[in-house]
N, C-alpha and C positions, 0 to 999 in steps of 0.2 A: 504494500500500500504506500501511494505516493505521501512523504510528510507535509504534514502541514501545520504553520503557526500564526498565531494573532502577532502582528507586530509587535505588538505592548512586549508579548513575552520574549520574543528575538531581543529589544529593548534590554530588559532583565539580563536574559542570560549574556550581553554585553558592557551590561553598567551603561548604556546609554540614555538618553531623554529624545522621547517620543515627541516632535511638534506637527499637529494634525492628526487624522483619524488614526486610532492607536487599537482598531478593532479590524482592521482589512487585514485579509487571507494570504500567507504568502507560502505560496508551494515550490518556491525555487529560488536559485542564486544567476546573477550573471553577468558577463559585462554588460556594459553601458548599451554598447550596439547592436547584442543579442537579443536583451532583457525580453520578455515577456510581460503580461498583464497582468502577471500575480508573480512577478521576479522582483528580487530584491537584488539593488547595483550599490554604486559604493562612489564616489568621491574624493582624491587627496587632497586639490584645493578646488579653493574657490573659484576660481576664473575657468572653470571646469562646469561649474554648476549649471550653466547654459547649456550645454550638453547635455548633464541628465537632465533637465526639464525637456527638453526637446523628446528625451528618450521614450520608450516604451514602457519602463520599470512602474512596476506598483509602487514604489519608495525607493526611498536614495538613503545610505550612512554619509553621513558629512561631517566636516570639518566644524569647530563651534562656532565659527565667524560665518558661516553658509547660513542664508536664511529664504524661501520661497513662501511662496502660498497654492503653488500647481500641486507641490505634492507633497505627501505625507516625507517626516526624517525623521530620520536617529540620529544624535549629535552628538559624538564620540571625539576624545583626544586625540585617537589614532586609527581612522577609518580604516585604512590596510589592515592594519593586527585585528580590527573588530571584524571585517569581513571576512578572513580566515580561519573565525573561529566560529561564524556562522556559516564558513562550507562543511563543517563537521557536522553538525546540523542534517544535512544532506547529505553526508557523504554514505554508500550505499554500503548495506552491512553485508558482512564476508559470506561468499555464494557456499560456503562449506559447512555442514551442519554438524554440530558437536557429533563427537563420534569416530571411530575408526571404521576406512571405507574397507569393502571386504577385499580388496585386491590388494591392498596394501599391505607390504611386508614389513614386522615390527618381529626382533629379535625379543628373546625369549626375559631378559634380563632390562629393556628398557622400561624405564619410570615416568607414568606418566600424573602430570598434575590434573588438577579438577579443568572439566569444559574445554578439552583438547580437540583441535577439528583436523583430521586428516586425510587428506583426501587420495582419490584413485592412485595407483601404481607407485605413493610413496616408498621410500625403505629406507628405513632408521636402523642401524647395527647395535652390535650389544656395547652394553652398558650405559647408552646415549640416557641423559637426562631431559623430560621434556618439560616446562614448569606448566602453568599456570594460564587458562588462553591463548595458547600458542594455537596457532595456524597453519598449516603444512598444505600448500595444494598442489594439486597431481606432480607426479613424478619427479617429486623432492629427493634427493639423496643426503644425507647425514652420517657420518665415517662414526667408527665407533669411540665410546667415552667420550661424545662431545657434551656439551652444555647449553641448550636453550632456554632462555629466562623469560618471565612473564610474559604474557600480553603480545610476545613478537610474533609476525606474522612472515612467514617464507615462502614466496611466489614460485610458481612452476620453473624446474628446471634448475633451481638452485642447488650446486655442491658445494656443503660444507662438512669439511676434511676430517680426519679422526683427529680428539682432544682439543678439537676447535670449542672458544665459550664464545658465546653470544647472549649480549643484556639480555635486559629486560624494554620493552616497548621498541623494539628496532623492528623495522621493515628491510627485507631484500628483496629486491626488486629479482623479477623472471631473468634467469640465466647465467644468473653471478656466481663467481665463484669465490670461497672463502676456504682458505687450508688447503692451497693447489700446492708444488713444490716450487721451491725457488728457486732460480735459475742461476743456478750453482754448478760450473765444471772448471775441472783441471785439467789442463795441457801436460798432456804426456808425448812421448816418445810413438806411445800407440795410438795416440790420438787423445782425444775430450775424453776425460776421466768425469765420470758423475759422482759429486760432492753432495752426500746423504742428507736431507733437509727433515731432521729430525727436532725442532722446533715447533711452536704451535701460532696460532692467532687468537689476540683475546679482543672482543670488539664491548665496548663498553656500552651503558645503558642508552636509552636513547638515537642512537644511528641508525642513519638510510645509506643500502647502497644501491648504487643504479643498476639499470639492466646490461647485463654482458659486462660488468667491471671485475675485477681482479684483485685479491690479496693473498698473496703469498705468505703462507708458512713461514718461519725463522728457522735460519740454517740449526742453531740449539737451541735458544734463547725464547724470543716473543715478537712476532709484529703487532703491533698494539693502533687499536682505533680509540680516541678518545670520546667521549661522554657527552653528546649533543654534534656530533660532527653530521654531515651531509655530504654525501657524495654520490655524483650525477652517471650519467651511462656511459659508458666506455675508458671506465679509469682503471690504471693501473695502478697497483701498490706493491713496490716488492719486496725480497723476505729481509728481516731485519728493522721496516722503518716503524718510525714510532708516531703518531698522528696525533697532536695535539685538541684537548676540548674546543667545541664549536665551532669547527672548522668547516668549511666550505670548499670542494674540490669540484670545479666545473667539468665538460665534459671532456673527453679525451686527454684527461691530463696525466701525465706517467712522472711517475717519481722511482728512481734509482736505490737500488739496495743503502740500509745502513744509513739513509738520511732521516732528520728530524724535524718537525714541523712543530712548530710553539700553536699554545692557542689564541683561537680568534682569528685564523689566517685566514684568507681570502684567495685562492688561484683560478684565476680566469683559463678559459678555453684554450688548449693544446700548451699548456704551461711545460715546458720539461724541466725536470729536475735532475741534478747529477747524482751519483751517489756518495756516501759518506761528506755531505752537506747538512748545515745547522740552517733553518728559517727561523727566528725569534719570534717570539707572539706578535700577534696585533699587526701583522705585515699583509700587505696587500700585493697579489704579483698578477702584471695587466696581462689579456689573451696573447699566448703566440710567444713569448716571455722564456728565455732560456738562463736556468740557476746553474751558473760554473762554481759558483764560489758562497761562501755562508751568506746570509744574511741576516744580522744583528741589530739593525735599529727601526723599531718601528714605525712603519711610512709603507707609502706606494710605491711600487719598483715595477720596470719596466724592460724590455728590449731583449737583445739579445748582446754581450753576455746582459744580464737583467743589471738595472743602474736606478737609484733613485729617477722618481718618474719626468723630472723638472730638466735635470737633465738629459735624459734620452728626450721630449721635447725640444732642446735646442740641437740636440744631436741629429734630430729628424728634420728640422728647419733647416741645418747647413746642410743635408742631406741633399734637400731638391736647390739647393745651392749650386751641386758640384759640376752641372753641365756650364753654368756659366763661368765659375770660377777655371774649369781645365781650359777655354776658351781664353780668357783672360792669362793665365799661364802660359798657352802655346804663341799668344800677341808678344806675352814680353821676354818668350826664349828667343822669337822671331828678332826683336828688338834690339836682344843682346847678342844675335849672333852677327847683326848690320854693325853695331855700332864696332865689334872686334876687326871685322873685316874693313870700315874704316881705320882703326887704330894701325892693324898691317899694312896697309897703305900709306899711313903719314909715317911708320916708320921705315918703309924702304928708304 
């Protein structure tokens, strides 16, 4: 059944203030230019607000300085944060119904907690711990003696490794892998020698990771996710690194054995990182951005090798520079080769 709520109460469970009718139906969320007749949109600023009136939406979240009379609002500090906590709201609850499905193969010796949903052709090995609302759907793989905690939910397709732990309330996204081996060889004489990655991955409470991304195993030791981090589709992580709280990894961004990322970091799209590299917290590194070397002070960093971002801006300015300046250059080698050829001349 489709949801549905009185404004007033979306209101409520926002901490907003209702101005206008505070009893209309609202059965959905949306942007501005989708919205529907019974959609609720959302607002950042003001000079926007011409737009949701024009829009379709049954009500707008806005800003406190927003005010109309077309249509109903909710007057929120931070309309962004209010509207994502009313897509939960709607957000559609998990297609898999508590229970273990009959195909699915569960070793003899896994534990599982209350309201466990798992679905077709999963298989969980022995000793795997499952907690507490976990979600497993179809053809999940799980290595054995892993660890899943509360509430996390594990999308189709995902392996994760034997002695792998995984929080509590984390999402994996379809296809990911977690607790693969690290890509670990030695140079011999006979050729690439494979270097044992008997290590594990512990991903802390709170984490997403994208579809088709990557964590590797530690060769002994741990690769570690830290505790609210986010991480988008097609990322690598390899064995060894350690991934600071809160952290944000956009897509296709690879990071190098043995490096470390502080928390609060921020890396944009196709970021490389080298390995046995430090990032300090609270660093920010722009799309496309190549880390040779650590990074210790928190700020925006850019380019490639990666530079605070102020300068790789001037660096990019004398960039489209350089057609004139080699122009200029080959004028005054011309210059200096006339005037030498003068000089030989007055000294014959």
């Amino acid at each position: 059944m489709a949801a549905k709520f009185r404004l007033a109460e979306i209101a409520r469970l926002i901490s907003g203030e209702v101005i206008g009718d505070a009893d209309i139906t609202i059965t959905g969320v949306a942007a501005l230019e989708d919205a529907g007749e019974s959609d609720l949109a959302y607002i950042e600023r003001t000079d926007l607000l011409a737009v949701g009136e024009e829009s379709r939406a049954a009500a707008l979240i806005v800003p406190p300085d927003a005010r109309t009379k077309r249509k109903p609002l909710i007057v929120t500090e931070d309309p962004k944060l209010a509207f994502s906590r009313v897509l939960e709201l709607f957000a559609p609850e998990p297609s898999i119904p508590v229970g273990v499905h009959p195909t699915a193969v569960l070793a003899d010796s896994v534990r599982l907690g209350q309201d466990v949903a798992i679905g077709p052709y999963a298989v969980v090995e022995e000793g795997v711990r499952l907690g507490h609302d976990v979600v497993l759907y179809p053809f999940v793989f799980i290595g054995r003696d892993a660890d899943i905690g509360d509430g996390t939910v594990v999308y189709p397709h995902v392996f994760i490794g034997e002695r792998v732990n995984v929080g509590r309330r984390c999402i994996l996204h379809a296809g990911c892998a977690v607790g693969a081996d690290g890509f670990g060889f030695l140079p011999t004489a006979q050729g690439l020698r494979k270097i044992p990655q008997i290590g594990t991955v512990v991903v802390e409470d709170d984490v997403e990771i994208g579809a088709n991304s990557t964590v590797d195993r530690a060769t002994v030791s741990t690769t570690r996710i830290g505790a609210g981090t986010k991480i988008d589709d097609q990322v690598h992580i390899a064995h060894n690194c350690v991934i600071g709280r809160n952290c944000i990894l956009c897509g296709q961004v690879g990071i190098a054995g043995s490096t470390t990322i502080g928390n609060n970091c921020v890396l944009g799209g196709q970021v490389g990182v080298n390995d046995h590299v430090h990032v300090g917290d609270n660093i920010t590194i722009g799309a496309k951005s190549g880390v040779y070397g650590s990074l210790t002070e928190a700020g925006v960093y850019s380019g490639v090798p990666a530079r605070p971002h102020n300068q790789q801006l001037r660096v990019m300015a004398m960039t489209q520079k350089l057609p004139e300046l080699v122009r200029q250059v080959r004028e005054l080698s011309e210059q200096v080769d006339e005037l030498n050829r003068r000089l030989q001349d007055l000294q014959r």
